[in-house]
VEXLOMAR-38754 format. One record per residue: x negated, y negated, z of N, C-alpha, C, O in turn; residue in one letter; residue number from 1. Coordinates in steps of 0.001 Angstrom, whole numbers, always signed. Each point is the difference from the previous one (the first is absolute). Last residue first. Example, Ala and Ser with C-alpha at 12.3 -4.5 7.8 and 13.67 -1.06 7.14 Angstrom:
BEGIN
<drenmar n_px="-12850" n_py="+2250" n_pz="+7080" ca_px="-820" ca_py="-1190" ca_pz="+60" c_px="+770" c_py="-1090" c_pz="+730" o_px="-509" o_py="-1108" o_pz="+169" aa="s" i="2"/>
<drenmar n_px="+219" n_py="+6828" n_pz="-239" ca_px="+890" ca_py="-1190" ca_pz="+0" c_px="-900" c_py="-1200" c_pz="+0" o_px="-1036" o_py="+19" o_pz="+665" aa="a" i="1"/>
% end
This chain:
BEGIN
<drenmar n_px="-20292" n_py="-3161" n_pz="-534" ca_px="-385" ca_py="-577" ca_pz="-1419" c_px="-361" c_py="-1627" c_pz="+231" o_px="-335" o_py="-699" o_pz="-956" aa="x" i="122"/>
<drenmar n_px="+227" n_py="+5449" n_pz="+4257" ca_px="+619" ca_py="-1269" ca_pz="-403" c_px="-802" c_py="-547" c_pz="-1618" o_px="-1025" o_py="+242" o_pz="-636" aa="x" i="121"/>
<drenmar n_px="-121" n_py="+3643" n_pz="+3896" ca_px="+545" ca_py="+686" ca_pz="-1420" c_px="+636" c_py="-1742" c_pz="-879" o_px="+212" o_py="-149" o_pz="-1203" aa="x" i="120"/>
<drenmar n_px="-1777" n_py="+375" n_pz="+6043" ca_px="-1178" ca_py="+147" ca_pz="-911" c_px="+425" c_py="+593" c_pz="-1209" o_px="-904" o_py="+472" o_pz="-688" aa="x" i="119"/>
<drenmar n_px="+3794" n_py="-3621" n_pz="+3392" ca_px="+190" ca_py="+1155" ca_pz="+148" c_px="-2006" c_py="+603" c_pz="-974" o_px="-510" o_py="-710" o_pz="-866" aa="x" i="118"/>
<drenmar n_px="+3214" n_py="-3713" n_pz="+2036" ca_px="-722" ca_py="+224" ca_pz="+943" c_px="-464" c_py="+1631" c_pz="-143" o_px="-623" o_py="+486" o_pz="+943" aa="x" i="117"/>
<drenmar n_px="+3407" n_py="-2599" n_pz="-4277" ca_px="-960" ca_py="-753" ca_pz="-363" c_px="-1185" c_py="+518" c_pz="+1334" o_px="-1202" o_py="-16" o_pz="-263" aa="x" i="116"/>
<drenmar n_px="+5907" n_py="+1693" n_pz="+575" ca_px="-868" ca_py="+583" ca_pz="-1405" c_px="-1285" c_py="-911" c_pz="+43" o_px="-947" o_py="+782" o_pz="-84" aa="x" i="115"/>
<drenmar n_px="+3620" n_py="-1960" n_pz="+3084" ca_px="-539" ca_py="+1235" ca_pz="+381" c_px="-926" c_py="+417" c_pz="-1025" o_px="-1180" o_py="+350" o_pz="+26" aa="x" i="114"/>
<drenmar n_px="+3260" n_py="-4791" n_pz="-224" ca_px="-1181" ca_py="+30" ca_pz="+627" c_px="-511" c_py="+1315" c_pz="+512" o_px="-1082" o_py="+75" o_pz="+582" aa="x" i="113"/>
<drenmar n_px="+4961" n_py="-434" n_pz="-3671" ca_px="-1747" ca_py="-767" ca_pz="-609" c_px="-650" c_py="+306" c_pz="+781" o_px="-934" o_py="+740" o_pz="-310" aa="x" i="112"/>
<drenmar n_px="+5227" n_py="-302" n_pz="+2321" ca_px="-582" ca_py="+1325" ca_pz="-1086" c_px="-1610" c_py="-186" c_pz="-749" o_px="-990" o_py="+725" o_pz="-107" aa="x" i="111"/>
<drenmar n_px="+2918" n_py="-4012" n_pz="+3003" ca_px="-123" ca_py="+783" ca_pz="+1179" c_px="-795" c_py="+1059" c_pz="-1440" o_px="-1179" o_py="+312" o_pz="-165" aa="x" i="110"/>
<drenmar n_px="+3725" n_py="-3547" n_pz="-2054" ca_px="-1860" ca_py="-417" ca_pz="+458" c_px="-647" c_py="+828" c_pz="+1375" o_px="-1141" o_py="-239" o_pz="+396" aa="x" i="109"/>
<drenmar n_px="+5516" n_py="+1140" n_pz="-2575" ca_px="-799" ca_py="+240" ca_pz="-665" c_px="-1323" c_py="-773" c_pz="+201" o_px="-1067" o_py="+191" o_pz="-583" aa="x" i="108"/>
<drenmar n_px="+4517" n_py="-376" n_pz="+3432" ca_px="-383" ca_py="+954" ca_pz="-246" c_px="-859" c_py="+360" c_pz="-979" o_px="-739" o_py="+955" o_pz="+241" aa="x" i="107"/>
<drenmar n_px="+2737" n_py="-5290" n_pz="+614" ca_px="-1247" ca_py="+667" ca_pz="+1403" c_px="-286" c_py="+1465" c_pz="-166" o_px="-948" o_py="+455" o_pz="+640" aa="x" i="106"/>
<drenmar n_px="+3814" n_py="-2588" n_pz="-4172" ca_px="-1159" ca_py="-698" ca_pz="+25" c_px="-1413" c_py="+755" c_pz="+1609" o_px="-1183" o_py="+291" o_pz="+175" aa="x" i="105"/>
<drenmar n_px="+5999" n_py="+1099" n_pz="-440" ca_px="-536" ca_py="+398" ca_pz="-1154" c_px="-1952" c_py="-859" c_pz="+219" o_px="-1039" o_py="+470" o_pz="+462" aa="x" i="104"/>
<drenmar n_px="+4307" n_py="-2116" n_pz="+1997" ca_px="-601" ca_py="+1104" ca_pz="+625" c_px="-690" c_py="+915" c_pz="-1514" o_px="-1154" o_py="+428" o_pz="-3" aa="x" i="103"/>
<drenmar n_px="+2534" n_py="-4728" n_pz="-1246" ca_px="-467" ca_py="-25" ca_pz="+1056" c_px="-436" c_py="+1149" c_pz="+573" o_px="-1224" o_py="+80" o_pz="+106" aa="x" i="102"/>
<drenmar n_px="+4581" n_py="+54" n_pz="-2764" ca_px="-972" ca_py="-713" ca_pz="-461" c_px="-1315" c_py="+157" c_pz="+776" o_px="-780" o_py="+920" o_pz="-244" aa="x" i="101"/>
<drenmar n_px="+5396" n_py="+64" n_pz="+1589" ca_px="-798" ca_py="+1006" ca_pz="-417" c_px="-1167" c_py="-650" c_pz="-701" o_px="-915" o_py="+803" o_pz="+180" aa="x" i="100"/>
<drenmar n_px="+3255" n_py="-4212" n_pz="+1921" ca_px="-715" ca_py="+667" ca_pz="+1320" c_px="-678" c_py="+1636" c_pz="-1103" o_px="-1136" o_py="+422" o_pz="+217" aa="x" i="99"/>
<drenmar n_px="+2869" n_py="-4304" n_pz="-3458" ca_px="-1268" ca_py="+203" ca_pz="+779" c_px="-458" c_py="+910" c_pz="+1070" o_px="-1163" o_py="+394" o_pz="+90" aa="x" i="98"/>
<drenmar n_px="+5310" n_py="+216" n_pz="-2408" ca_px="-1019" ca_py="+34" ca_pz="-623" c_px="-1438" c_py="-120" c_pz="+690" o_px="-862" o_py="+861" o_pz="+174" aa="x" i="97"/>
<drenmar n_px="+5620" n_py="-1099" n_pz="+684" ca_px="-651" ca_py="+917" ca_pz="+789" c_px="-928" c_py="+280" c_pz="-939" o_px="-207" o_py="+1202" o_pz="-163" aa="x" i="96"/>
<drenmar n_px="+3157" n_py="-5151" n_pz="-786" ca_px="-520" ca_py="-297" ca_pz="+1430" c_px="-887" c_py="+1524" c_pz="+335" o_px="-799" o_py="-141" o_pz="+926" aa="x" i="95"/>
<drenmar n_px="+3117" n_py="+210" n_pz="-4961" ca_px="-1635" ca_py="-689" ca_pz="+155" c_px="-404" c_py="-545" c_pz="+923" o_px="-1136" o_py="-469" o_pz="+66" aa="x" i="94"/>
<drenmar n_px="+4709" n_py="+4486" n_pz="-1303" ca_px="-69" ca_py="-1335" ca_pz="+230" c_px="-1442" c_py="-929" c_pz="+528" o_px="-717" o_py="+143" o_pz="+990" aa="x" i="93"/>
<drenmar n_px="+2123" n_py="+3919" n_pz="-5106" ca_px="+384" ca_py="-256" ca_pz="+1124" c_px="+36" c_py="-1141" c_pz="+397" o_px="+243" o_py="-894" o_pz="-811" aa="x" i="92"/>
<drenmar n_px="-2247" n_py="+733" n_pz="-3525" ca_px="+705" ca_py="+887" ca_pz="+396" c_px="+228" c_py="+94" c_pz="+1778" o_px="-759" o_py="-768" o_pz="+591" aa="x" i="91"/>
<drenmar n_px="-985" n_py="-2819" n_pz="-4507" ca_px="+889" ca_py="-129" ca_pz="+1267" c_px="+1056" c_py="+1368" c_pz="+379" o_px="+1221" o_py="-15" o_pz="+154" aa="x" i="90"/>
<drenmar n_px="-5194" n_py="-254" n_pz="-3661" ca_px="+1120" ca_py="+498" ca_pz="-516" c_px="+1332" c_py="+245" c_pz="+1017" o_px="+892" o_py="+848" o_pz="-23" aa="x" i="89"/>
<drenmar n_px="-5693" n_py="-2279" n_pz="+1245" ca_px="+692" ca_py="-739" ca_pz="-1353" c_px="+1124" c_py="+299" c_pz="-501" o_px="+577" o_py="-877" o_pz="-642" aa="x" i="88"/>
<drenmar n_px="-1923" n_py="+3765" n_pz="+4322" ca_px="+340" ca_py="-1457" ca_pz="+388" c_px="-26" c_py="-1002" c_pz="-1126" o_px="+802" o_py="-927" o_pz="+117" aa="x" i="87"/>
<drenmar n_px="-2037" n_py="+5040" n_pz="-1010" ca_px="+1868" ca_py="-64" ca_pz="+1066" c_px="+24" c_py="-998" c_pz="+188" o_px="+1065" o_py="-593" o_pz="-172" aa="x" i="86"/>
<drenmar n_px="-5432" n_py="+1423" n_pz="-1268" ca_px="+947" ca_py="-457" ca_pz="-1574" c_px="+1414" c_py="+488" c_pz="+719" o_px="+972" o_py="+131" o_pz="-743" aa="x" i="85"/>
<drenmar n_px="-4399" n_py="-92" n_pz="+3863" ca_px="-34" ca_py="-1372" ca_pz="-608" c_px="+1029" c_py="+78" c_pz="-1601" o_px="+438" o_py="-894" o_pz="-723" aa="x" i="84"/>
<drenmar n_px="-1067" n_py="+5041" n_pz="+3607" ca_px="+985" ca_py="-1357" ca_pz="+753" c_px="-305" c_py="-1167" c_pz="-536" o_px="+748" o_py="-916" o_pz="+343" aa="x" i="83"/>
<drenmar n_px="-3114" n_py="+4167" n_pz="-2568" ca_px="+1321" ca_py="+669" ca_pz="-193" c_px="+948" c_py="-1005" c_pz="+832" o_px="+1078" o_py="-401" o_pz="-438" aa="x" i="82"/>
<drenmar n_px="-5662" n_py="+174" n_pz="+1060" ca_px="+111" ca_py="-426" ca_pz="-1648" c_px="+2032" c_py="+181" c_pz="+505" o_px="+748" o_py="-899" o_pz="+383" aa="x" i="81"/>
<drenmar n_px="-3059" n_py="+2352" n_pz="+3180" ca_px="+283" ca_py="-1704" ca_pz="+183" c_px="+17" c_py="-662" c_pz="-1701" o_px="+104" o_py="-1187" o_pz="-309" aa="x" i="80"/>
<drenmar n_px="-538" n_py="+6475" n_pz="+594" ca_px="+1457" ca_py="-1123" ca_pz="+1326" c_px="-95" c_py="-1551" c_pz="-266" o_px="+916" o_py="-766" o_pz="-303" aa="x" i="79"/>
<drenmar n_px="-4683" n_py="+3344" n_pz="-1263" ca_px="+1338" ca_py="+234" ca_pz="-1005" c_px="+1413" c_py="-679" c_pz="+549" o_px="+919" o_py="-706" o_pz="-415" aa="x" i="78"/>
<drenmar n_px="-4803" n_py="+1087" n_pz="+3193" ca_px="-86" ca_py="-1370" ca_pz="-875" c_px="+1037" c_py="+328" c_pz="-989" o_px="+717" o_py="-930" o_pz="-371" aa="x" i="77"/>
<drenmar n_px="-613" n_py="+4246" n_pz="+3333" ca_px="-51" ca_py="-1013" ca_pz="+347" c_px="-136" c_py="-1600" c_pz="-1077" o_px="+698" o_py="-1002" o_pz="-153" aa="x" i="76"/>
<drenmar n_px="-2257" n_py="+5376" n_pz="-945" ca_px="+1678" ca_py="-79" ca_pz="+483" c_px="+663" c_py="-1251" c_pz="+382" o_px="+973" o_py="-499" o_pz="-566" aa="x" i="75"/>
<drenmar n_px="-5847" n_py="+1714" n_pz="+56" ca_px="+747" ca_py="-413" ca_pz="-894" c_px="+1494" c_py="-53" c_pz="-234" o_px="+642" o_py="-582" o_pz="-874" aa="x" i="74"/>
<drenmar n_px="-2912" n_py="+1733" n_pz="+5021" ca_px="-10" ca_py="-1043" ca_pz="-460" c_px="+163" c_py="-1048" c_pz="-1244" o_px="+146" o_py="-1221" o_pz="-55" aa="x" i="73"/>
<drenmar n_px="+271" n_py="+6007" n_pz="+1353" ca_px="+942" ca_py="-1130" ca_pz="+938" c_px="+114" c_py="-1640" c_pz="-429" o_px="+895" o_py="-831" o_pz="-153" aa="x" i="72"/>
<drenmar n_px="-4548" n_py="+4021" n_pz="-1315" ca_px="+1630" ca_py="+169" ca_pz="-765" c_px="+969" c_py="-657" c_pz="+984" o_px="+862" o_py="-713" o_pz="-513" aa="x" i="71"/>
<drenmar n_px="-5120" n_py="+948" n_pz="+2052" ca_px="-182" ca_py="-928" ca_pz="-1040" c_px="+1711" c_py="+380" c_pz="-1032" o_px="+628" o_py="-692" o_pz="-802" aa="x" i="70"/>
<drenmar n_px="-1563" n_py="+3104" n_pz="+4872" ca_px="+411" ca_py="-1631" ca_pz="+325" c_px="-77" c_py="-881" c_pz="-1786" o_px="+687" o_py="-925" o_pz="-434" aa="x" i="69"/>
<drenmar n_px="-1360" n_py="+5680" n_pz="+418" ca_px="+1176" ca_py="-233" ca_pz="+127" c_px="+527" c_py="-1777" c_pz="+164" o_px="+889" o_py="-697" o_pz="-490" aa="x" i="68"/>
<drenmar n_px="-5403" n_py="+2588" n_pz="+90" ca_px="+451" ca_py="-288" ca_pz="-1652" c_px="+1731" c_py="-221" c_pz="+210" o_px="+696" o_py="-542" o_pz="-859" aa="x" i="67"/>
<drenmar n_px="-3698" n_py="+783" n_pz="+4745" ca_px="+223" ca_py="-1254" ca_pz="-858" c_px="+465" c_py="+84" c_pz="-932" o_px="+427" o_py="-1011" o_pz="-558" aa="x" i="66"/>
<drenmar n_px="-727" n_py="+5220" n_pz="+3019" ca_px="+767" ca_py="-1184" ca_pz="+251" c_px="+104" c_py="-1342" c_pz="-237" o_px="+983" o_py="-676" o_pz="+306" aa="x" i="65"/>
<drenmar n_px="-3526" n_py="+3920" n_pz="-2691" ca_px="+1278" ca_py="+462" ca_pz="+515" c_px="+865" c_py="-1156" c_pz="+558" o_px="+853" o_py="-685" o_pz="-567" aa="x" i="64"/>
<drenmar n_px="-5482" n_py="+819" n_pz="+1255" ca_px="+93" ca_py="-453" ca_pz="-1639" c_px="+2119" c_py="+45" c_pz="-91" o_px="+735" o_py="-988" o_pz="-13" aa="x" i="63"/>
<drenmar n_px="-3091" n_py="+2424" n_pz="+4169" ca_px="+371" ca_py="-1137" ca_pz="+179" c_px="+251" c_py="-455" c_pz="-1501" o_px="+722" o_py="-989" o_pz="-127" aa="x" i="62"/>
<drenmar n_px="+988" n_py="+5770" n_pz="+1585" ca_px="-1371" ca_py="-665" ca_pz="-129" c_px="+79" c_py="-1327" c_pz="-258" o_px="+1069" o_py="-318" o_pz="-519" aa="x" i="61"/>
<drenmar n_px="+2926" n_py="+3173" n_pz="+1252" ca_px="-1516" ca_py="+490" ca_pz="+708" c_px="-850" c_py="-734" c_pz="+57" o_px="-576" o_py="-197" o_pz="+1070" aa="x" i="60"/>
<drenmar n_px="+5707" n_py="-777" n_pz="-588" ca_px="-721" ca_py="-379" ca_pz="-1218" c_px="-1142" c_py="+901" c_pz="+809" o_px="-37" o_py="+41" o_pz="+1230" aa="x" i="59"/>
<drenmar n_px="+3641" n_py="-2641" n_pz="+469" ca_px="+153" ca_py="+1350" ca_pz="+208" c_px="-967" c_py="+907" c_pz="-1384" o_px="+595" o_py="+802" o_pz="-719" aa="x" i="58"/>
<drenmar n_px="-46" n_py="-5532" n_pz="+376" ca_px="-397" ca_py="-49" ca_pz="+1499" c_px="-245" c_py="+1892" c_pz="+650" o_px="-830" o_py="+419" o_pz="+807" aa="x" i="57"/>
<drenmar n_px="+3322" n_py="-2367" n_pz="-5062" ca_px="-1669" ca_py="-35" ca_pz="-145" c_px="-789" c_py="+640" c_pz="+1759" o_px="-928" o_py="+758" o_pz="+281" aa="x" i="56"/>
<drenmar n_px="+5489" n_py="-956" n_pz="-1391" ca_px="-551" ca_py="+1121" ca_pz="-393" c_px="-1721" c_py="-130" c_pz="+51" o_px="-940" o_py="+785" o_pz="+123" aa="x" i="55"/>
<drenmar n_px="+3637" n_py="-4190" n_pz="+1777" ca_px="+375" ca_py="+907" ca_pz="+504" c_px="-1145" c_py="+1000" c_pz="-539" o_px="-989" o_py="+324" o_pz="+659" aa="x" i="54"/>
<drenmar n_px="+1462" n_py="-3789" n_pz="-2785" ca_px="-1290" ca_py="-270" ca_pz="+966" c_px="+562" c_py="+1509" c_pz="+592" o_px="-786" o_py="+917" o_pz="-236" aa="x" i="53"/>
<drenmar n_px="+3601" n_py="-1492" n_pz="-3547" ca_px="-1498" ca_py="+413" ca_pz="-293" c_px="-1129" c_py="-242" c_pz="+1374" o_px="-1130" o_py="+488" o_pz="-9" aa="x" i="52"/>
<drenmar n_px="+5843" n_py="-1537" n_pz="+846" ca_px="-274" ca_py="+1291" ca_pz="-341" c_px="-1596" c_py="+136" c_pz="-739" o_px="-831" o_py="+756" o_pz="+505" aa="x" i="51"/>
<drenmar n_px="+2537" n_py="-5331" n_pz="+636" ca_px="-466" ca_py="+1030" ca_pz="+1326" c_px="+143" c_py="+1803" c_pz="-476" o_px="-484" o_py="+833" o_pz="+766" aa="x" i="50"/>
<drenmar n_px="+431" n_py="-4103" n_pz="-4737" ca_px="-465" ca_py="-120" ca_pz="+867" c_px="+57" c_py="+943" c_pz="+1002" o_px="-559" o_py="+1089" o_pz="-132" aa="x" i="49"/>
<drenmar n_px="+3835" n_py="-949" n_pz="-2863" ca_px="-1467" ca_py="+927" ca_pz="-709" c_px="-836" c_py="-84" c_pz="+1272" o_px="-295" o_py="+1019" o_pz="+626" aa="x" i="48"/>
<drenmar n_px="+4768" n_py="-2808" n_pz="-410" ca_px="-296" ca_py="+1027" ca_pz="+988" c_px="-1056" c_py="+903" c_pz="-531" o_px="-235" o_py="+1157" o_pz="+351" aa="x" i="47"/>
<drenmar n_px="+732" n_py="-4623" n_pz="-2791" ca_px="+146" ca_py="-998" ca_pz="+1579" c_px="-438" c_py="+1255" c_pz="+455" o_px="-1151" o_py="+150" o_pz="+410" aa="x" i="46"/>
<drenmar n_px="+1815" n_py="+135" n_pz="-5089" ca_px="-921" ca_py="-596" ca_pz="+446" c_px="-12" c_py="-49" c_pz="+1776" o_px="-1091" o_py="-235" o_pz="+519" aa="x" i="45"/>
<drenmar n_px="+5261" n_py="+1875" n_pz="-2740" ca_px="-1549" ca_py="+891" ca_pz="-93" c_px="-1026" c_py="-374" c_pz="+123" o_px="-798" o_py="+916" o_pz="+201" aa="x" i="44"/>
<drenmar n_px="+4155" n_py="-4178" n_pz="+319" ca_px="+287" ca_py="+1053" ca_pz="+1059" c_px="-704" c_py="+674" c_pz="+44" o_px="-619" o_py="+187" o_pz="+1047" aa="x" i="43"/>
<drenmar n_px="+563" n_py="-2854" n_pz="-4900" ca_px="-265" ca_py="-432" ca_pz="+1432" c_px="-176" c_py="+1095" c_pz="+1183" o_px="-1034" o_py="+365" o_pz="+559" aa="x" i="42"/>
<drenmar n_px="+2456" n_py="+1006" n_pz="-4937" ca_px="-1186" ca_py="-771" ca_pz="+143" c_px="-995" c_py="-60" c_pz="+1023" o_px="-1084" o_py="+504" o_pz="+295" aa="x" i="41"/>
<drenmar n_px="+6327" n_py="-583" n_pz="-573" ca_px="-852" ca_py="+1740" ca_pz="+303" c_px="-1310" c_py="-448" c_pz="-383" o_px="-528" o_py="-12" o_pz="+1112" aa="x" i="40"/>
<drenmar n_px="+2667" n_py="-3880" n_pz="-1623" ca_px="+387" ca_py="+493" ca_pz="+1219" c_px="-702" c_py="+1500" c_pz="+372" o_px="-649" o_py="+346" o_pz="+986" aa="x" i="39"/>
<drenmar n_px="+499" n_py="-2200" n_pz="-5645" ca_px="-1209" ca_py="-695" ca_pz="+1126" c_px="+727" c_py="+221" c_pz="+1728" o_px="-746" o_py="-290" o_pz="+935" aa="x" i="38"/>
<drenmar n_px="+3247" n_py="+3251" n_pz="-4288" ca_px="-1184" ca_py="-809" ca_pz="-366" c_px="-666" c_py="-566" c_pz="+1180" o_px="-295" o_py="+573" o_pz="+1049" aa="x" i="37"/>
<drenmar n_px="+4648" n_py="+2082" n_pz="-654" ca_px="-1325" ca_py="+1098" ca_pz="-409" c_px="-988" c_py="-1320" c_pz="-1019" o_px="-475" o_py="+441" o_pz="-1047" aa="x" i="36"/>
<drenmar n_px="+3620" n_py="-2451" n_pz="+3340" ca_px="-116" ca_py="+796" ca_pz="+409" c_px="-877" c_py="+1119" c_pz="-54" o_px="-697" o_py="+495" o_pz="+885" aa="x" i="35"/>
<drenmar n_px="+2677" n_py="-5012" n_pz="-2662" ca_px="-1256" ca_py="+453" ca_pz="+350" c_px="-523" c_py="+1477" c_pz="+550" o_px="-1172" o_py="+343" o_pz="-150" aa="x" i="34"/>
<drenmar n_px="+5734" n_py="-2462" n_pz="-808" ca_px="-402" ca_py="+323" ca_pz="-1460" c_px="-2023" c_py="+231" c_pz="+257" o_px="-761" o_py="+410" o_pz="-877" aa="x" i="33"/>
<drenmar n_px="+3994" n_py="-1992" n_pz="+4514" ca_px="-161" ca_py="+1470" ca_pz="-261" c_px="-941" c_py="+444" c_pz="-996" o_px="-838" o_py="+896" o_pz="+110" aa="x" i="32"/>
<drenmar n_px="-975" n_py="-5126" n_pz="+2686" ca_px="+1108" ca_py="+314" ca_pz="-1178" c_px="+535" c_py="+1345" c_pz="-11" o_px="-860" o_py="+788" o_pz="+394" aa="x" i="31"/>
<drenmar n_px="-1850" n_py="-2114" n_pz="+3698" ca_px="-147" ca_py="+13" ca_pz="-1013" c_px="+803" c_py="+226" c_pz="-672" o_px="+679" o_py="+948" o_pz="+394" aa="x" i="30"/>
<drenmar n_px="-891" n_py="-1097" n_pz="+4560" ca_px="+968" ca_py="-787" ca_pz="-489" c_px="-599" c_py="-738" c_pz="-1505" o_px="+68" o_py="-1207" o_pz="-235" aa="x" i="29"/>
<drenmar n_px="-2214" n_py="+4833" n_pz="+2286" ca_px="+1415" ca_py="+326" ca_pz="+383" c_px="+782" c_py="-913" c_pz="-1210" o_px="+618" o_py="+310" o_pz="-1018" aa="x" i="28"/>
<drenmar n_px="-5096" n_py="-935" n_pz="+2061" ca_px="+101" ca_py="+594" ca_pz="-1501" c_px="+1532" c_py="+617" c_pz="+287" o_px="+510" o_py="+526" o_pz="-989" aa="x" i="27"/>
<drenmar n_px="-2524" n_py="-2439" n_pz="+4869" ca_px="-287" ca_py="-1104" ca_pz="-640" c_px="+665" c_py="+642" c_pz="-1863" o_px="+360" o_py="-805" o_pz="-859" aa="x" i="26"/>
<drenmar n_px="-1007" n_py="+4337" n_pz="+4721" ca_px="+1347" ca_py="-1771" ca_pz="+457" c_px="-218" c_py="-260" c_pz="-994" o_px="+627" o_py="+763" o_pz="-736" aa="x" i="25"/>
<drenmar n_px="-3621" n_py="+1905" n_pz="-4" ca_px="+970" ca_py="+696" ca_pz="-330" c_px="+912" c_py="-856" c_pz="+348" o_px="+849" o_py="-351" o_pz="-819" aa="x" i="24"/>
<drenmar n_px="-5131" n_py="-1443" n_pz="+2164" ca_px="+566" ca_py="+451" ca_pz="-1606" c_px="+1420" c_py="+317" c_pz="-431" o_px="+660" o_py="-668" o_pz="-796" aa="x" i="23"/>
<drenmar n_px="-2547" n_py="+244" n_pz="+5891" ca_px="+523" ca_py="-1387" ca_pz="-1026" c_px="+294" c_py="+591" c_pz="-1474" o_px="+1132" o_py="-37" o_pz="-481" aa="x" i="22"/>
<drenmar n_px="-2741" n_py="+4108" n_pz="+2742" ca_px="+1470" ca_py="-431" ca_pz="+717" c_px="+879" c_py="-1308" c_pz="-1189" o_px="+958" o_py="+19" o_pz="-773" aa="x" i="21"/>
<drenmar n_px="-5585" n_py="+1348" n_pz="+40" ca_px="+609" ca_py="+311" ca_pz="-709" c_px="+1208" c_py="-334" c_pz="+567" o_px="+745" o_py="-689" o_pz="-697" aa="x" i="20"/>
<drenmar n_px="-4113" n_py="-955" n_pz="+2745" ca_px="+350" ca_py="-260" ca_pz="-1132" c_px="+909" c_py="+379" c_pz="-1077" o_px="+426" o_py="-713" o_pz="-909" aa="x" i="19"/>
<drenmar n_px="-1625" n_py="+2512" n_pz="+4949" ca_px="+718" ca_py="-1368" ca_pz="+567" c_px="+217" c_py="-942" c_pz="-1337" o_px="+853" o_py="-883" o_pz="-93" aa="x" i="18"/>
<drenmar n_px="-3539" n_py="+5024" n_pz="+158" ca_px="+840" ca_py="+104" ca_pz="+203" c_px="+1174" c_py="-797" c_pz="-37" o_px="+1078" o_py="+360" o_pz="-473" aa="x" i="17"/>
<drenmar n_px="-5458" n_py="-1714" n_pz="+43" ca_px="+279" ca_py="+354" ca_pz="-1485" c_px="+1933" c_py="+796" c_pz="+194" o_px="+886" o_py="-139" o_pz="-844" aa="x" i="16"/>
<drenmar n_px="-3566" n_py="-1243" n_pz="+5051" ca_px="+485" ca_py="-1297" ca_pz="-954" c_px="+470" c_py="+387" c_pz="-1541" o_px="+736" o_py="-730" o_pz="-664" aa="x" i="15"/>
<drenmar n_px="-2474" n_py="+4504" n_pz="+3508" ca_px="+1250" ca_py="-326" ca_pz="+608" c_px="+667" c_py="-1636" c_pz="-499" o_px="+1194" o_py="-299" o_pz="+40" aa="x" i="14"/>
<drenmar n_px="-5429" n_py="+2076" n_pz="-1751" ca_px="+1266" ca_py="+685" ca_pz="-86" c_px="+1015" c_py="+159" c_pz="+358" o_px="+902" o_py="+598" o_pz="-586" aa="x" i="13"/>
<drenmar n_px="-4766" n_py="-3487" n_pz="+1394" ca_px="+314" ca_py="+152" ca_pz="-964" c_px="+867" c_py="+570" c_pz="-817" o_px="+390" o_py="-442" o_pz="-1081" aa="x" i="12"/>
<drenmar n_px="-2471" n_py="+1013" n_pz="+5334" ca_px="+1389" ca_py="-992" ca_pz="-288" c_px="+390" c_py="-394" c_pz="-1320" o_px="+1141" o_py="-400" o_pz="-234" aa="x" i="11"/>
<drenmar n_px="-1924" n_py="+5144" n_pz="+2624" ca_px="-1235" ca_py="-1178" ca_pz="-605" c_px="+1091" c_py="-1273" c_pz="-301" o_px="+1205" o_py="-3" o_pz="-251" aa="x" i="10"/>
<drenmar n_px="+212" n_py="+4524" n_pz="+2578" ca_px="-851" ca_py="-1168" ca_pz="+994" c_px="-924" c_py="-1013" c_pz="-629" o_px="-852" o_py="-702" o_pz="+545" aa="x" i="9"/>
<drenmar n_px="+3107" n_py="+4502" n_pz="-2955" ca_px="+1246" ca_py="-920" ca_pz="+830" c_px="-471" c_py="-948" c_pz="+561" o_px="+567" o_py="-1093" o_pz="+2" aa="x" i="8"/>
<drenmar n_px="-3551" n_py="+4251" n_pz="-1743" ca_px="+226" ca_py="-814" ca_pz="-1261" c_px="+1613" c_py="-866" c_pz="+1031" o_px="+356" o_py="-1133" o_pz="-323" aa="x" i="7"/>
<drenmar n_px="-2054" n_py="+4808" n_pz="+2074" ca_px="-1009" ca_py="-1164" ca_pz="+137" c_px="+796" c_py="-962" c_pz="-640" o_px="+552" o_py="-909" o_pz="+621" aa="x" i="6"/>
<drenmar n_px="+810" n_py="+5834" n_pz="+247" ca_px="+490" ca_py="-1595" ca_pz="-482" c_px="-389" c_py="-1206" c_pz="+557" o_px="+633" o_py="-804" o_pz="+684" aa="x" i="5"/>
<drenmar n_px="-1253" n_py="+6828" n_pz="-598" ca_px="-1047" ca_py="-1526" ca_pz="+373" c_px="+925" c_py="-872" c_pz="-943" o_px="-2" o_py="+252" o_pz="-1205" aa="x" i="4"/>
<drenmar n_px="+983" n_py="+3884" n_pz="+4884" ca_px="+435" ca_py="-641" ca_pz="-1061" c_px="-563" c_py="-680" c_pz="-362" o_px="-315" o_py="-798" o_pz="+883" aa="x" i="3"/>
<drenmar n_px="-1624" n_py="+5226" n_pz="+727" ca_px="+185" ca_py="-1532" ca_pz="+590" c_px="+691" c_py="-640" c_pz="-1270" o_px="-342" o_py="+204" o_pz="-1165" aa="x" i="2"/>
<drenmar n_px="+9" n_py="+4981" n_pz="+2676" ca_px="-689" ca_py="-987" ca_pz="-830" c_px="+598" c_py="-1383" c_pz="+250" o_px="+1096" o_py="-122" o_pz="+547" aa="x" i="1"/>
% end
C-alpha cells in the first residue's frame, strides 16, 4: 500500500510548519510564571494548524476535509488573538514578532482561499 503524505507537498503546511518552529523560539524567551498560560495556549494553537491540515488531508470525503482546514483555521486566528495580547504584555522579544506575524498572516489567507475554493466553503 502506498504511503500517502500529500499533505507534506501543500504549502500551506509546510509554512504552518515553519510557523510553529518561529513560535516555540519566540515563547522560549516567555516569563516562567507563563508557562502553563498564554505560552501553552500558544503552543496548542500553532501545532493545531499543520496537524488539523495533516488530518484533514488524509480524510475520505471532501466535507471532511474542509471541516479539518476550517479548524486549522480557527486555530490559527486564535494564534494571532493569543500573539497580540504577548505582545501587549511585551512577552518575549518584539523583534520576532513581525517575521511570525507575517507568515501566520500567509497562512491563513492560503487556509481562506482553500476553504472558500472548496464546494463545502463558506
Amino acid at each position: 500500500m502506498k504511503d500517502n503524505n500529500g499533505y507534506r507537498d501543500l504549502i500551506v503546511w509546510q509554512k504552518s510548519m515553519d510557523l510553529v518552529v518561529l513560535v516555540y523560539k519566540l515563547t522560549d524567551s516567555f516569563p516562567r510564571s507563563e508557562l502553563f498560560g498564554l505560552t501553552s495556549q500558544i503552543r496548542r494553537a500553532v501545532i493545531s494548524v499543520p496537524s488539523n491540515i495533516a488530518e484533514g488531508s488524509r480524510r475520505k470525503t471532501q466535507k471532511d476535509k474542509v471541516h479539518f482546514l476550517t479548524l486549522s483555521f480557527g486555530s490559527a486566528s486564535e494564534l494571532e488573538t493569543q500573539l497580540e495580547a504577548a505582545r501587549r504584555l511585551s512577552f518575549g522579544e518584539k523583534e520576532s514578532y513581525p517575521a511570525a506575524e507575517s507568515l501566520l498572516f500567509e497562512v491563513l489567507k492560503m487556509l481562506n482561499k482553500m476553504i472558500s475554493n472548496s464546494e463545502y466553503g463558506y
